[in-house]
N, C-alpha and C positions, 0 to 999 in steps of 0.2 A: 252209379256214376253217370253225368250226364253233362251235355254240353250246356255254360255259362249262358248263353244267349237266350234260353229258354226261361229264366228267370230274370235278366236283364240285370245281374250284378257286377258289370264293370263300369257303372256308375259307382260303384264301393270302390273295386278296384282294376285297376285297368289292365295290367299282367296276368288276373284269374286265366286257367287253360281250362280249368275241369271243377264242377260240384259233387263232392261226397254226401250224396242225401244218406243219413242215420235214421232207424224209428226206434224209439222202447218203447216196448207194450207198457201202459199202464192201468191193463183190465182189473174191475172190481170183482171179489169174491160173490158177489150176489148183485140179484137185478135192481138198481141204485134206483127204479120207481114202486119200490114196496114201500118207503117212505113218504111217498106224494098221499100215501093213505092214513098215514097218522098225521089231521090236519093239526095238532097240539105241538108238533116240533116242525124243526128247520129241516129243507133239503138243500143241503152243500155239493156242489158239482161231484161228481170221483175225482176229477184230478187235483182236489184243493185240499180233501181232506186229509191228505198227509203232505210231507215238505214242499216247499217251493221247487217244483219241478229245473227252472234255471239252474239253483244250485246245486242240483242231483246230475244235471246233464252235463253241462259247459265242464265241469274237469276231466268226465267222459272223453270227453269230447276233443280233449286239449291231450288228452294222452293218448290217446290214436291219434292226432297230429304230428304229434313228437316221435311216436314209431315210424313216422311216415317217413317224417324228415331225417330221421338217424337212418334208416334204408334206403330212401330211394332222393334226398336230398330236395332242394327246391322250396319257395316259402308256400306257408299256408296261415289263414285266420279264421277262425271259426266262429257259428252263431247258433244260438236258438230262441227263437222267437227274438230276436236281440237288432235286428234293421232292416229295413225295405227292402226282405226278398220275399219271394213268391214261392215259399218253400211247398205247398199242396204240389201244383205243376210240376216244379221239381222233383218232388218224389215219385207222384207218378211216370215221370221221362225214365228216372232211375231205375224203374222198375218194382217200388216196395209198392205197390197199389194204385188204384184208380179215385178221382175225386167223384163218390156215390152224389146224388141228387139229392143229399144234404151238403154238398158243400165241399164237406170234409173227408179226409183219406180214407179208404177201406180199404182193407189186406183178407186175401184170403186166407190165411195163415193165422191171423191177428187178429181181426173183424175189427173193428171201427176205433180201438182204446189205442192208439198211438201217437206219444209224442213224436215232436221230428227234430232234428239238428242238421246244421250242414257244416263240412269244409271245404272253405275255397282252398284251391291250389294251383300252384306256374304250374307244373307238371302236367304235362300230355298224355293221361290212363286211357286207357281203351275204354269206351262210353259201353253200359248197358241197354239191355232193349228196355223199350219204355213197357207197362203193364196197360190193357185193354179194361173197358167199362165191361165191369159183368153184373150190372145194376137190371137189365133186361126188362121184365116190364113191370116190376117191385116199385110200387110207393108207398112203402109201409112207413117210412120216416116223413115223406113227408103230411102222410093222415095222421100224425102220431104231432106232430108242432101243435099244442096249445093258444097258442096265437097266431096261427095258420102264416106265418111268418114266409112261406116260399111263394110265391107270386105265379112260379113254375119251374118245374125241375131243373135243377142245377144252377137256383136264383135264389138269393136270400135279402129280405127283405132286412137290413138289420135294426132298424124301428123297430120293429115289431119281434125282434129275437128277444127272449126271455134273459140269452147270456150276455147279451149286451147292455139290455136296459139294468139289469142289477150292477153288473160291474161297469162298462164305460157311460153310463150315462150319467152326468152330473149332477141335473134338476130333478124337478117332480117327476114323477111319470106318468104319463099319459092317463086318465082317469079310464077310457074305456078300455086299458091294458089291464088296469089293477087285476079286476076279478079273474082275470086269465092265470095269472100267475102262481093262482095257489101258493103252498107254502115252500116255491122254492125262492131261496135268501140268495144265492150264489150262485149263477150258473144255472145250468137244462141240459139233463142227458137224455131226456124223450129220445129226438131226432137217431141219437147213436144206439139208444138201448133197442130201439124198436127193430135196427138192422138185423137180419135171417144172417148175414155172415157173421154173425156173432158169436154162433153155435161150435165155430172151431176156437171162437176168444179162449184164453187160458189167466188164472189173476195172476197179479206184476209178483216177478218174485227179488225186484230192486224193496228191501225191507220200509226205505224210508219212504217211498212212495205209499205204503199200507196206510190205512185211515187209519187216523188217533180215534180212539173213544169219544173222546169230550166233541167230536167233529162229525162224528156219524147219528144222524138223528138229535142233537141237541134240541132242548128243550124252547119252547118260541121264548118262555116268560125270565127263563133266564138269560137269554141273549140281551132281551128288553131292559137288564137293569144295566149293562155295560155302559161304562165311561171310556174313556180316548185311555186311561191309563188299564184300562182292565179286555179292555177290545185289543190293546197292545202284547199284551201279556199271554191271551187266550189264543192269538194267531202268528206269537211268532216265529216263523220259519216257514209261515204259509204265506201262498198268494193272496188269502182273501187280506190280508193287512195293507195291501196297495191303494184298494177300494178307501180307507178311512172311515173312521168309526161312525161320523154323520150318513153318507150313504147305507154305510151296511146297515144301520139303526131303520132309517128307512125301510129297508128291504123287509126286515122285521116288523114293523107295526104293518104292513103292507099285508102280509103273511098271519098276523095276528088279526086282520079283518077279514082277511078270508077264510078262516079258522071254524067261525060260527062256533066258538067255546064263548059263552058270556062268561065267563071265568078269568077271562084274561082280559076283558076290559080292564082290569086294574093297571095291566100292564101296559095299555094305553093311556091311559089317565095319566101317568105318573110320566110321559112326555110330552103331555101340552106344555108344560113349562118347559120345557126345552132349551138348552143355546141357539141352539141348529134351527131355523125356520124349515130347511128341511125335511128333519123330522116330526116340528111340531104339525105341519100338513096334513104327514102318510099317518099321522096320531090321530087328528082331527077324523080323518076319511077310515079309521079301521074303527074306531068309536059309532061313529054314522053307521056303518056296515054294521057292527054288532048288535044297532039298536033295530034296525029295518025288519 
């Protein structure tokens, strides 16, 4: 629980009294960079390769709202990841962790694999203490960024983040990023996997969160033959389906030249014709790499 002003959401709404910072563990069963070593498939974040997180969380979330409001009365709205709050901060005010010098939440409890949610609410709860930095003089996360993406502790470059250029970046990407990215399609858990608090992590035991098969480690040359109707079908209920089947194709041919399999140049070859100039690009540049 923490006070509203600390995340600046009475620009949402103006009655908030108090934010109910939530986390769910969503730790993997295993260390999600034993994959970076078979360059012949895809690396998918952990939080993608089972359901869309939103829809696991928000009814969570909405029914501890409604106990709240059948108990102790007063309105509340809830979010996750869902509008312009500053929910890291807030959790750490809350007390569920401190934001480590990647960025992002760590729990000592949890270590690095947590979602967050919050409820606003009128009601006046008694605030928690906030939790302390116990980051100390550890930069194992940030040695561990493949694109050296922090500029300096507790800064992120987001150019140069792996999880941002795969999923919100629109266009090409950067040529001198390409090679860095190895075969991850989706997302980078380097930064989180590399955390020492990790060691108390336990895996998610919400079942829909667990990685589907067809998600963990898929194959590069299969992902390569997807269409908009079969990229739809392969990710539905996942987050990677928001990305759209031209970037994610990208992300792929991008992955398949860094691969160094001349095996799979087929699987470039077969999107130089492409709709997507998109992809015909990251095709064009994994063909070049394979031949070099």
């Amino acid at each position: 629980m923490t006070d509203p002003r600390r995340g600046n959401p009475r620009a949402l709404w103006s009655d908030v009294q108090r934010v109910i910072m939530l986390g769910m563990n969503y730790g993997p069963d295993r260390d999600p960079r034993e994959t970076l070593l078979a360059k012949e498939r895809a690396a998918i974040s952990v939080y993608a390769q089972g359901d869309d997180y939103h829809e696991i969380i928000k009814p969570k979330l909405k029914s501890i709202a409604r106990w709240l409001i059948a108990n102790a009365g007063g309105d509340v709205k809830v979010f996750v990841d869902t509008a312009a709050l500053m929910e890291k901060p807030l959790a750490e005010a809350a007390g569920l962790g401190w934001q480590g010098k990647h960025t992002n939440l760590v729990s000592r409890v949890r270590g690095s694999w947590l979602f967050l949610g919050a409820i606003m609410t009128t009601l006046e709860l008694p605030e928690d203490a906030a939790d302390i930095d116990h980051c100390g003089s550890c930069r194992a996360c940030l040695d561990a960024c493949p694109t050296e993406a922090f500029p300096a502790p507790y800064r992120l470059d987001a150019r140069r983040c792996i999880s941002y250029l795969t999923i919100e970046h629109k266009g090409p990407i950067p040529l001198e990023l390409r090679p860095l990215m190895g075969n991850r399609i989706y997302g980078c858990d380097d930064c989180l996997a590399a955390c020492p608090w990790n060691k108390f992590a336990v895996a998610a035991n919400e079942m829909k969160l667990s990685a589907r098969e067809e998600l963990t480690a898929p194959k590069l040359a299969d992902l390569a033959t997807l269409d908009d109707t079969a990229f739809r079908a392969l990710f539905r209920k996942s987050p990677v389906k928001r990305i759209g089947r031209d970037r994610f194709i990208r992300n792929v041919m991008i992955a398949i030249g860094n691969s160094g399999d001349a095996s799979l140049a087929a699987s470039a070859q077969a999107r130089l014709n492409d709709d997507s100039e998109l992809v015909r690009d990251a095709a064009r540049w994994a063909l070049d790499r394979l031949a070099a």
